[in-house]
C-alpha positions, 0 to 999 in steps of 0.5 A: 497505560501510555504510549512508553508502558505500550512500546515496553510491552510491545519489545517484551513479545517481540523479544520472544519473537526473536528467539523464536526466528532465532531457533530456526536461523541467525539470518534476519533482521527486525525494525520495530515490528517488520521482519526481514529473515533469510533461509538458503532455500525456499522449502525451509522458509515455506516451512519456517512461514507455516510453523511461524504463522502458527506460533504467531497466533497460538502463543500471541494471539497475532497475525502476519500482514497478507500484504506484507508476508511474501517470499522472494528470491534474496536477488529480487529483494537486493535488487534495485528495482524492488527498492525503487517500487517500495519507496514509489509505494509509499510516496503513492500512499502520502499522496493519496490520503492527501488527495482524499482529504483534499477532495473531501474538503472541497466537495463539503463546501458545494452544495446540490444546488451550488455552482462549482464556479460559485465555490471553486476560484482558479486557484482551487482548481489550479491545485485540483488539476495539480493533485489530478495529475499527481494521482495519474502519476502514482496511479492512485485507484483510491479516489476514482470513484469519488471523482466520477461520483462529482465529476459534474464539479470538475468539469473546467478541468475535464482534461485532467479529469480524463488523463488521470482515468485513462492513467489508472485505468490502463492498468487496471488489465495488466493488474489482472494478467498480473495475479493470474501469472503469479498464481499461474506459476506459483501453483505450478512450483508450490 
């Protein structure tokens, strides 16, 4: 079955996922397989969430996406704010899978007993210092440990070495007071 027999079945569920959404409310939107649907108070969509949660697994056998399913406030969701935070997001995921597919290239060519000079040239490490500042940028986790893992490669640039750890991990406390708020206060409304 190809990719057209695949996106034919795949809008035949989703139809019916549609009107399943439709029996609750006329208020949503869907692109492909993202939902946006809105209800006038929370109670209704935490209900709605369960009941269609539900649905979801018992008739389709799917599951919503934990990192994509919240509730928020339609102010939260106009504001500019949010769209700003998911547009920086995605442009932080495209540099992080191109940053991890470039390290692992360049550490392939080293072996344990090379010289990082031997293999890397000015140019190699000019991007290398570029690609570090970039993930210090977007605060890209992902390849922290790959880079302490080959820090002895990267010593002649061992500034940006240190700037894109401190960037990273600076945050790495707020995250943390972060989930406890959020938990804190949704434990204290739910």
């Amino acid at each position: 079955m190809g990719p057209a027999a695949s996106i034919v079945l795949a809008e035949v569920v989703l139809s019916d996922i549609d009107r399943k959404i439709l029996s609750h409310t006329s208020s949503f939107v869907r692109w492909v397989d993202d939902f946006r649907i809105f209800f006038r108070a929370i109670d209704e969509a935490r209900v709605f969430l369960h009941e269609f949660t539900k649905y979801l697994y018992e008739v389709h056998r799917l599951v919503l996406s934990g990192e994509k399913t919240r509730l928020l406030r339609v102010s939260v969701f106009t504001s500019p704010c949010f769209a700003m935070t998911k547009h920086l997001k995605r442009q932080a995921k495209t540099e992080e899978v191109a940053l991890e597919e470039y390290l692992e290239e360049l550490y392939k060519r080293v072996g344990p007993y090379t010289s990082p000079e031997d293999v890397f040239d000015d140019d190699e490490y000019a991007e290398l210092q570029k690609q570090l500042k970039n993930a210090a940028r977007y605060r890209i986790r992902a390849i922290l440990k790959t880079t302490f893992e080959h820090l002895e490669l990267l010593l002649p640039i061992v500034r940006e070495v240190s700037i894109y750890a401190r960037a990273v991990l600076r945050d790495c406390h707020k995250i943390s007071v972060s989930i406890f708020l959020q938990n804190r206060y949704s434990g204290a409304n739910g």
